[in-house]
C-alpha positions in Angstrom: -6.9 -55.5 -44.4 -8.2 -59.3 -43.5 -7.5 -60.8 -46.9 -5.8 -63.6 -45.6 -8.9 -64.7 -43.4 -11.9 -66.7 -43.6 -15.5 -64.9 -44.2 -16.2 -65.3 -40.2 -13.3 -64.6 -38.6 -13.0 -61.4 -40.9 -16.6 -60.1 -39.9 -15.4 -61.0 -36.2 -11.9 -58.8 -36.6 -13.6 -55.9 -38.6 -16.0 -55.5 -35.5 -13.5 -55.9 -32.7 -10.7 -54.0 -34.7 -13.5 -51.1 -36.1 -11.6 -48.3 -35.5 -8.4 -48.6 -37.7 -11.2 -47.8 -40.6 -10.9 -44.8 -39.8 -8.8 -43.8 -37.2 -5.8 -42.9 -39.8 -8.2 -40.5 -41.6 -9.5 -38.8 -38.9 -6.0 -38.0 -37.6 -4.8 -36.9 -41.0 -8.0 -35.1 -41.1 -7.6 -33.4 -37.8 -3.4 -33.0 -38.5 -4.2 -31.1 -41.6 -0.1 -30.9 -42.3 -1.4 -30.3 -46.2 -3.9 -27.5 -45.7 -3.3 -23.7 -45.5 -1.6 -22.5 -42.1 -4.9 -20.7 -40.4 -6.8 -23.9 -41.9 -4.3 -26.0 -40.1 -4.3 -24.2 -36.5 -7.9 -24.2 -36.7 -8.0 -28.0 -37.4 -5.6 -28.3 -34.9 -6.8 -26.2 -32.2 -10.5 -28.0 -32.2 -10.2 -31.3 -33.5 -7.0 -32.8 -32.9 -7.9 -33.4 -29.4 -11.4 -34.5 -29.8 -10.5 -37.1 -32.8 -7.8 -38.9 -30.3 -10.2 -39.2 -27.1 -12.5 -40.6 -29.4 -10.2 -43.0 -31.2 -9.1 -43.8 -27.7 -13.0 -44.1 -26.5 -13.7 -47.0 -29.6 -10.6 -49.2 -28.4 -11.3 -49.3 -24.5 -14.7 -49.5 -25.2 -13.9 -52.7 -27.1 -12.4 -53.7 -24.4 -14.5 -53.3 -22.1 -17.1 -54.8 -23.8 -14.9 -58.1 -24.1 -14.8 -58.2 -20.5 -18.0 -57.9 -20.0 -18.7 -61.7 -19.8 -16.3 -62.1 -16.5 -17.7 -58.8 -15.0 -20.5 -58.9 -12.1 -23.0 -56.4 -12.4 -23.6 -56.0 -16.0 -26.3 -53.8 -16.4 -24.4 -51.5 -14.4 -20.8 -51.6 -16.3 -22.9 -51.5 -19.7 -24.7 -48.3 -18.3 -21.4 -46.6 -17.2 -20.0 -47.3 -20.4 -22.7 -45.6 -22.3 -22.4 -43.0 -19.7 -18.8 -42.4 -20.5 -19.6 -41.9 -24.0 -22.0 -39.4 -22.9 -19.5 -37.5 -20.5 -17.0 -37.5 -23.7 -20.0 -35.6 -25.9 -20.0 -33.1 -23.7 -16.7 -32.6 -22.6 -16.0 -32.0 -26.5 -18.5 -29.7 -26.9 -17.4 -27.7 -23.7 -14.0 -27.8 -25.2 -15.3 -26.4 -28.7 -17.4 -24.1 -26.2 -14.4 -23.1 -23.5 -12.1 -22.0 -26.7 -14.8 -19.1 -27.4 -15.5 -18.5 -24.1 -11.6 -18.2 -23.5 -11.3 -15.4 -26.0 -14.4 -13.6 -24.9 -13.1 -13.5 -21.5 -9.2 -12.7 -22.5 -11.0 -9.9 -24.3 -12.8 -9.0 -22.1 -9.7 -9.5 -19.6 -7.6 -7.0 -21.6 -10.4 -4.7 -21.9 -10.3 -4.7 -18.0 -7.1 -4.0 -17.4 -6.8 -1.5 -19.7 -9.5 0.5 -18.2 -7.7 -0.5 -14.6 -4.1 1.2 -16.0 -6.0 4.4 -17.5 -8.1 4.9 -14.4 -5.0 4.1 -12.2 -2.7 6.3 -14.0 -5.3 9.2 -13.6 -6.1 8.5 -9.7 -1.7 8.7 -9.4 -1.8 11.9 -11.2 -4.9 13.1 -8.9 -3.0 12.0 -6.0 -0.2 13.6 -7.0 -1.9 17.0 -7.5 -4.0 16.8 -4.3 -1.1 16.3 -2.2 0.2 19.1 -1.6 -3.2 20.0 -0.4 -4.4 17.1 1.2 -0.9 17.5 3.1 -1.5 21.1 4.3 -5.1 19.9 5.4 -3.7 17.3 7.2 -0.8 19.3 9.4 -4.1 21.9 9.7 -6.1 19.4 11.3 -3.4 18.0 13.3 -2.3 21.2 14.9 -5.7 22.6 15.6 -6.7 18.9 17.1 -3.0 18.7 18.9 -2.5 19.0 22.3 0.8 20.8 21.4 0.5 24.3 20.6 2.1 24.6 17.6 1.0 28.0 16.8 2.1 29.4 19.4 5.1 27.8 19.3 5.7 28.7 15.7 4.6 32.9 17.2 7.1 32.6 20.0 10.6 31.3 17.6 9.4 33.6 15.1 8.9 36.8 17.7 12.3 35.7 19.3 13.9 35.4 15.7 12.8 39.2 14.9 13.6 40.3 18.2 17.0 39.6 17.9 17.5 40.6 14.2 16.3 44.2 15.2 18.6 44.4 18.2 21.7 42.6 15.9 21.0 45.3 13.3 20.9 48.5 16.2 23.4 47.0 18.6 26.2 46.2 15.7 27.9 49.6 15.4 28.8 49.4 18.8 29.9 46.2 19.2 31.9 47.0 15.8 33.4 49.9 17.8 34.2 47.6 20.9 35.8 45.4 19.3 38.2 47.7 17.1 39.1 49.7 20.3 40.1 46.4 21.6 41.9 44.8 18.9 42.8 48.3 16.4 41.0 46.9 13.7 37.9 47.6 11.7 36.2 44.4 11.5 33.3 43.9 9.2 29.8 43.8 9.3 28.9 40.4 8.3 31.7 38.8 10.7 29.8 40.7 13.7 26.2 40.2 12.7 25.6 36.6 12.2 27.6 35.7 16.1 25.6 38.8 17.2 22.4 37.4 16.1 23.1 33.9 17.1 24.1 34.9 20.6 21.0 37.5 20.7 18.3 34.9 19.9 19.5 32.9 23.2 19.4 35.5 25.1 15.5 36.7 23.8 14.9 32.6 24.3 16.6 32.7 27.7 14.4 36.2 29.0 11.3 33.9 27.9 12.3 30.5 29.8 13.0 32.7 32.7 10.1 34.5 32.9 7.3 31.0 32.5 9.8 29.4 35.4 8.9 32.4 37.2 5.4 32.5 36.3 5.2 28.6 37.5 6.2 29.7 40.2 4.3 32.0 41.3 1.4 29.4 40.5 2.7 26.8 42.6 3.2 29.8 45.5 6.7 28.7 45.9 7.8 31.7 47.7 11.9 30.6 47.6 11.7 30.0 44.0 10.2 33.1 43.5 12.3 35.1 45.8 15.2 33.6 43.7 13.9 33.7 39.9 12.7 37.5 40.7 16.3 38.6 41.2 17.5 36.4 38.1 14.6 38.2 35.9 15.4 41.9 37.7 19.0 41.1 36.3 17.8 39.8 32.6 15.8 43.0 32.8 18.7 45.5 33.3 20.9 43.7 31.0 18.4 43.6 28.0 17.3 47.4 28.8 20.9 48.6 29.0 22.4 46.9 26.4 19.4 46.1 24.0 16.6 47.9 24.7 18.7 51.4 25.4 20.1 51.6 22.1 16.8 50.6 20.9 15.5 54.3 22.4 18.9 56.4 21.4 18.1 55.2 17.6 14.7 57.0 18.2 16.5 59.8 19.5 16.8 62.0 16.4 13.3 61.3 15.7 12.2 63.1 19.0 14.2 65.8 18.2 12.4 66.8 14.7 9.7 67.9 16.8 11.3 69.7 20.0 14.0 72.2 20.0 17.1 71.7 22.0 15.6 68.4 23.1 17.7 66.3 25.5 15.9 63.0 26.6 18.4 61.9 29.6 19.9 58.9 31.0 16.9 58.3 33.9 14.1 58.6 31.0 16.6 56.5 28.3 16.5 54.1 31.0 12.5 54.3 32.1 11.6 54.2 28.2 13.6 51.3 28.1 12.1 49.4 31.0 8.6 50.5 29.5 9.2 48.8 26.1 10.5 46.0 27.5 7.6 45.1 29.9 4.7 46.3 27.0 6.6 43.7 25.2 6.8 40.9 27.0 3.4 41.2 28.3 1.9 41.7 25.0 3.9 38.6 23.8 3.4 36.8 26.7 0.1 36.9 26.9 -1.0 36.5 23.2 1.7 33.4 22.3 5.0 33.1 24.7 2.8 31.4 27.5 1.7 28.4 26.1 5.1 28.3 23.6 7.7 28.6 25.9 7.3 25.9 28.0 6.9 23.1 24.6 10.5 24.5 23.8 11.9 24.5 27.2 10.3 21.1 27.2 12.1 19.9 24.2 15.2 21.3 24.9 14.8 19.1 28.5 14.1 16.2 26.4 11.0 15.6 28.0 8.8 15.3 24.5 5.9 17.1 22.9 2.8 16.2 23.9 0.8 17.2 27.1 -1.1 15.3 29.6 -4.4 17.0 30.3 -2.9 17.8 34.2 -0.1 19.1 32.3 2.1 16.2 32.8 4.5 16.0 29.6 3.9 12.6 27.9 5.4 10.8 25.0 4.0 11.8 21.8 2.7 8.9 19.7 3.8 8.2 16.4 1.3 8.4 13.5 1.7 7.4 10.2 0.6 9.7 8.0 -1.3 7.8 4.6 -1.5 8.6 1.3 -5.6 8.3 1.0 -7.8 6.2 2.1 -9.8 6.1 -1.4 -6.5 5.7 -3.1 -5.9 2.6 -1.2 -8.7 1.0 -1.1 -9.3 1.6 -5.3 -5.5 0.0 -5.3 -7.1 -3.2 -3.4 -10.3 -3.3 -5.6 -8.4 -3.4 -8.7 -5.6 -6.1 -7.0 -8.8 -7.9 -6.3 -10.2 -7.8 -9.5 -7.4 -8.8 -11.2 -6.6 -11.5 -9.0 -10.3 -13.0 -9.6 -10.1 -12.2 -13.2 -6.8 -14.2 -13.2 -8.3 -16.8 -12.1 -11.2 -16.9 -14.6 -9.4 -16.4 -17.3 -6.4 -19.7 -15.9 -10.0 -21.5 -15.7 -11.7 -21.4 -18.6 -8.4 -21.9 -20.7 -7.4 -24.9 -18.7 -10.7 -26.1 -17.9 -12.2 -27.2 -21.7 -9.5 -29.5 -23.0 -8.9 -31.0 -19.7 -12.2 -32.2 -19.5 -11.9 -34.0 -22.2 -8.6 -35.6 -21.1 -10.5 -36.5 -18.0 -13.0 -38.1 -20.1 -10.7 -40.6 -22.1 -9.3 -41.6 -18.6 -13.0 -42.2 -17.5 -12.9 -44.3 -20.3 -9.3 -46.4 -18.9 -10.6 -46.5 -14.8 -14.0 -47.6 -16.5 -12.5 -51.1 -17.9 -9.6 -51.4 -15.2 -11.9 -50.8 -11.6 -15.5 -50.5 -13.3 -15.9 -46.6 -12.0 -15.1 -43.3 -13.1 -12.1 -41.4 -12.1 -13.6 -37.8 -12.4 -17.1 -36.2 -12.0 -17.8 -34.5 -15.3 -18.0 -31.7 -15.9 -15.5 -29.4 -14.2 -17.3 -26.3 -13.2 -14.1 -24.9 -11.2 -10.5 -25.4 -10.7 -11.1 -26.6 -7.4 -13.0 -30.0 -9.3 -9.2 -31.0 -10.5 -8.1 -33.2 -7.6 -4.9 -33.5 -6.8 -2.4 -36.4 -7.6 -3.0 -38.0 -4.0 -6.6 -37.5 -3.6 -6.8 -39.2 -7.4 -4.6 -42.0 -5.7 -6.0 -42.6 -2.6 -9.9 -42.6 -5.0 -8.5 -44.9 -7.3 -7.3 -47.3 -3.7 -10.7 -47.2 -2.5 -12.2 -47.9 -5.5 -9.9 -51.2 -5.7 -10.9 -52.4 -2.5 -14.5 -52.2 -3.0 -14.1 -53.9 -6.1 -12.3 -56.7 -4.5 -14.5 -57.2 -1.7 -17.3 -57.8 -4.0 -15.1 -59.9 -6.0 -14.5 -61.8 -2.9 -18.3 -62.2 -1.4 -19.3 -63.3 -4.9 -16.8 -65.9 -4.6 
């Protein structure tokens, strides 16, 4: 390689040019283009990296060591130097290290997550199971803990609702026969029934409202109102007995009859049998459900909301947001936590190993151009990688410091 040079200035080459001895054949060692392919990535994968921060370690620490004559402090460059050597060791040894410990913990990773996407597959299909429960317990505990009384609300449309389809089904004939007399046709059934029972459920509703307007008041001991919604309930009372509640009675009529001979009940009892079922039923009614329902529908036919005001003022209702469950959610924000922090680990140790060596070789450059290191080896997190400005505004410092010194000295 020095043929052409004297004995002395060959020695003095060979030691300040020592690395292209064997720099060629550690990179065709390292590039192993000639080997087997799993030979080649392995060669590739650990020593490629590692043979050039070393090459690159020999020629600035030649360098360095030629500057070493115009440098102040000595001792101290000479120790960093050696230092920086030391930082590489180890930094290729982590990176040799980091590629294991990146596989055990993508293993280990994947093992994870599997176990997260089994366990959260089953805890959709146990939600989706328990729903359906979990739901019916919920509207359970919200009416018995409501201040709306939804039972009895639910009582009072469903008592109305069978009310009127018992009087639609005995008052139909005659309204069939009212109307044919009228118009000379026979109408059918179905055309009369579902009117019939649409218009009898308002009036069923209409005898409730009426009577808890009169029963407020008579609490309030308003003596007009009373005076006033007595006469309208009087009327609602002869108009359901006479034209429900009567034919009501006249259907029983043949079954009063099986047991008496020549038995002819009368207008004035029809009429007193009638009033009798009407009142046992709408004080039986009244007093088990229709109070405490029939002013929550008034009320939300008036638009004045759902819930009440312990004095009985009516009051917004709140809205509430019904969730899915509360162990659901919060095993849905363990695992997004765990993978988030396994993320992590797994982004650090792959990225970590071969930059430290990286940062190790550029140790090597700051080391000769401002006599310091760049980077504190070795990285233990990601948060150890500075950013490009903090590197910039290190390497500044470093600068100035080195120049005041250069400048006392002087």
């Amino acid at each position: 390689m020095f043929s052409g040079t004297s004995g002395i200035v060959n020695f003095i080459l060979s030691i300040l040019l020592f690395p292209l001895f064997f720099q060629d054949a550690f990179i065709s060692f390292a590039w192993a283009s000639g080997d087997q392919l799993w030979l080649m990535l392995a060669k590739r994968m650990f020593l490629l990296l590692p043979v050039f921060a070393i090459i690159l370690g020999c020629w600035i620490s030649i360098a360095s060591l030629l500057t070493v004559i115009i440098r102040q402090n000595r001792r101290e460059f000479v120790s960093a130097l050696f230092i920086t050597w030391w930082d590489l060791g180890k930094a290729v040894f982590s990176f040799w290290g980091g590629i294991f410990k990146f596989i055990f913990y993508l293993i280990a990773a994947i093992l994870g997550l599997l176990k997260v996407i089994i366990f959260g597959v089953w805890a959709v299909i146990q939600e989706i199971i328990f729903m359906p429960f979990r739901l019916i317990g919920a509207v359970g505990k919200s009416v018995v803990g409501s201040t709306v009384p939804w039972i009895a609300v639910c009582l009072t449309m469903f008592w109305c609702l069978i009310e009127a389809m018992i009087f639609s089904y005995v008052t139909t004939p005659l309204v069939i026969d009212t109307f044919s007399n009228i118009t000379g046709e026979q109408l059918p059934e179905i055309f009369i029934r579902i009117p019939l029972f649409i218009f009898l459920l308002f009036i069923v509703l209409g005898s409730y409202s009426v009577l808890s307007t009169f029963i407020d008041s008579v609490k309030k001991k308003s003596f007009s109102s009373i005076i006033g919604i007595g006469v309208i309930e009087i009327i609602v009372l002869l108009v359901e007995v006479v034209f429900l509640y009567r034919e009501f009675v006249d259907s029983l009529v043949p079954w009063f009859a099986q047991y008496s001979e020549n038995f002819e009940l009368g207008i004035f009892w029809t009429l007193a049998i009638s009033c009798f079922a009407w009142f046992g039923i709408r004080s039986l009614s009244w007093i088990l459900f229709a109070s405490h329902g029939t002013p929550t529908i008034m009320s939300v036919i008036q638009g004045k909301g759902l819930a009440f005001s312990p004095g009985g003022e009516i009051k917004a209702p709140k809205s509430k947001t019904m969730e899915i469950s509360t162990g659901f959610m919060d095993k849905i924000k363990e695992d997004t936590a765990w993978i988030q922090a396994k993320g992590e680990e797994l982004l650090a140790s792959f990225m970590l190993p071969p930059l430290q060596v990286i940062a190790a070789g550029i140790n090597f450059c700051t080391l000769l151009i401002t006599g310091n290191h760049l980077f504190d080896l070795p990285f233990q997190k990601m948060d150890d990688i500075m950013h490009s400005k903090v590197l910039i505004e290190k390497i500044s410092k470093k600068s100035e410091s080195v120049s005041k010194s250069i400048g006392k000295d002087i």
